[in-house]
C-alpha positions in Angstrom: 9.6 -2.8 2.2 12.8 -1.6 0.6 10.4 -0.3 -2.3 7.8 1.6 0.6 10.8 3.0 2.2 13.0 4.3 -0.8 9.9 5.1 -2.7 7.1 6.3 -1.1 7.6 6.8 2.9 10.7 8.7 2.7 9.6 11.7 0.6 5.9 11.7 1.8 6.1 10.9 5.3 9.6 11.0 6.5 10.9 14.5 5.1 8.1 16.2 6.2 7.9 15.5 9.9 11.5 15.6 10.4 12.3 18.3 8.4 10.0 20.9 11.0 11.6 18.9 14.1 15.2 19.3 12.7 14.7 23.1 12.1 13.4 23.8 15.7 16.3 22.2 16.5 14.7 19.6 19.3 15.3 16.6 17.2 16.8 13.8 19.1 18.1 10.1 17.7 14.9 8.9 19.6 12.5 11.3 18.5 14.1 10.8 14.8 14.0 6.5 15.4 10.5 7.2 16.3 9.2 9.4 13.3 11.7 7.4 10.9 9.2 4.2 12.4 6.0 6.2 11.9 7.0 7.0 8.5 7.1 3.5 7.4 3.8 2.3 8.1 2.0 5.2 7.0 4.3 4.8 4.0 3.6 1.4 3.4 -0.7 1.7 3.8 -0.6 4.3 1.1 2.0 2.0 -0.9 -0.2 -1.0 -0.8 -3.5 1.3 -1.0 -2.2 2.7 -4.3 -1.2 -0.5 -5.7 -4.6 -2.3 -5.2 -6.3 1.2 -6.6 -3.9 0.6 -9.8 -5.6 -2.8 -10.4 -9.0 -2.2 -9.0 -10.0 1.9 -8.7 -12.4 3.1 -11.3 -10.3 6.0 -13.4 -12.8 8.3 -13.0 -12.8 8.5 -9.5 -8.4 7.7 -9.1 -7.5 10.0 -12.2 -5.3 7.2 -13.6 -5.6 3.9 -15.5 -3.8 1.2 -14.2 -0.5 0.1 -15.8 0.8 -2.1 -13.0 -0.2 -5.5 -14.3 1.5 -4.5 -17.7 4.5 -2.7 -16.3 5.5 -5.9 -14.3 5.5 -3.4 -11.3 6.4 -5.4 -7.9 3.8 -5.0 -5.6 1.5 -6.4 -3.0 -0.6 -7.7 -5.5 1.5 -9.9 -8.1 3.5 -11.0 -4.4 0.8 -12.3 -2.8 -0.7 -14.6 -5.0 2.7 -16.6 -5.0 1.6 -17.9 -1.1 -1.9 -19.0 -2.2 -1.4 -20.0 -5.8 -0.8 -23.9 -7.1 1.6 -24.8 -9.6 -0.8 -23.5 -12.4 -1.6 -20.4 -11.2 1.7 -19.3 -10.6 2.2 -20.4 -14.1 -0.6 -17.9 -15.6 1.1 -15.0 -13.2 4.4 -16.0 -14.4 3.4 -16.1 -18.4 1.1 -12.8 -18.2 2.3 -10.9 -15.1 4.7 -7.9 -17.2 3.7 -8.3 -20.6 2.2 -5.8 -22.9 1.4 -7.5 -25.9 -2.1 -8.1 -25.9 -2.4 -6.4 -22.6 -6.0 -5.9 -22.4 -6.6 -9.6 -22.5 -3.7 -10.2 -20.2 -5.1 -8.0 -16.9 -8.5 -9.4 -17.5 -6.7 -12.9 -16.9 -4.5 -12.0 -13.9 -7.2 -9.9 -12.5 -9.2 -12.9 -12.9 -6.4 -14.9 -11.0 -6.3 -12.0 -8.3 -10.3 -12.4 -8.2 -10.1 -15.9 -7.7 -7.5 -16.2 -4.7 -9.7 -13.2 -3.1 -6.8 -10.4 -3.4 -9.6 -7.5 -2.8 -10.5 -9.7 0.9 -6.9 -10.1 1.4 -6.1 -6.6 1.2 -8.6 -5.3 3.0 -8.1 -7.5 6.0 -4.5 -6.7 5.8 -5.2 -3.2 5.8 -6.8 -3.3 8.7 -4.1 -5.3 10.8 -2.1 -2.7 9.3 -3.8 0.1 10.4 -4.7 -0.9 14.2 -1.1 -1.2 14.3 -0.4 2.2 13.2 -3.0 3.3 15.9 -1.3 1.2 18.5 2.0 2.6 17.9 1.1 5.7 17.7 -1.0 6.2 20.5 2.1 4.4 22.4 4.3 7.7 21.5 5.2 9.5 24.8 5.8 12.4 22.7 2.7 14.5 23.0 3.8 16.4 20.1 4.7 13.7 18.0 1.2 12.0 19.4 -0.6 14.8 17.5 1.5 14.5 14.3 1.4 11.0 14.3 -2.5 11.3 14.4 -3.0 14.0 11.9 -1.3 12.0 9.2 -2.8 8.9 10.6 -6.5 10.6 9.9 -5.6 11.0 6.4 -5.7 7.4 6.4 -9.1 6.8 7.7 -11.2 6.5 4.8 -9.9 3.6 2.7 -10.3 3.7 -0.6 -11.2 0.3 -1.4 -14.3 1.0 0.4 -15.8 2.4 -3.1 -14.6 -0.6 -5.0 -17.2 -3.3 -5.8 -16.4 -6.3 -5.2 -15.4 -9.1 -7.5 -17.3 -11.9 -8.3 -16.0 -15.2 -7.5 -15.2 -17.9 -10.4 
């Protein structure tokens, strides 16, 4: 969360719905609380969205290759697998999780090891707990205005991208 929130929410969420309601001059500590709230959880669906494209989105379509695995990047993915994995698996994530040298065969053995624990069905089930949240709170705004902003960005959201994905075949 402290990643989502320093990272991504802040600058893509945050700033630009309070930055309007500052301006007009009717922001209130509520109204602030409220978007600050908002702000998160569409900041942490595009977080976790982006992180599961980094390993699984075809380049062609994201415009990037994935450097996560090889970066040693902390995300949802390489977290995860620490709640379902046994004593060897944790091992592999450990020893090939961050490291460049041969780095090819490395993400083809933790992507394996994300494959096998089911990582694509995890996300995507968490995404949408996630997002009926997001729906729920916002729709429980008794700020009309906000209401509508809240939506708007929300909409952005609708079409995951993991819909695209193929799935991966189980070991």
């Amino acid at each position: 969360m402290t990643i989502v929130e320093n990272k991504t929410s802040n600058y893509t969420n945050y700033v630009p719905i309070a930055l309007p309601i500052l301006y007009l001059g009717i922001a209130s500590p509520k109204r602030l609380r409220e978007v600050y709230k908002a702000a998160m959880t569409l900041g942490l669906i595009f977080q976790a969205r982006d992180d599961f494209l980094d390993v699984y989105g075809d380049p062609r379509i994201t415009g990037k290759i994935g450097t996560d695995i090889q970066e040693n990047k902390c995300s949802w993915l390489p977290v995860t697998p620490l709640e379902y994995s046994n004593d060897e698996q944790k091992k592999l994530l450990e020893t090939c999780y961050g490291t460049e040298k041969n780095s090819d065969i490395v993400k083809v053995k933790v992507k394996a090891l994300f494959d096998h624990l089911d990582l694509a069905e995890k996300s995507r089930r968490w995404d949408e707990r996630v997002m009926g949240e997001a729906r729920a709170l916002f729709q429980g705004s008794s700020d009309a205005g906000l209401k509508e902003v809240f939506t708007l960005f929300l909409s952005k959201y609708l079409q995951d991208p993991r819909r695209g994905v193929p799935r991966p075949a189980k070991l």
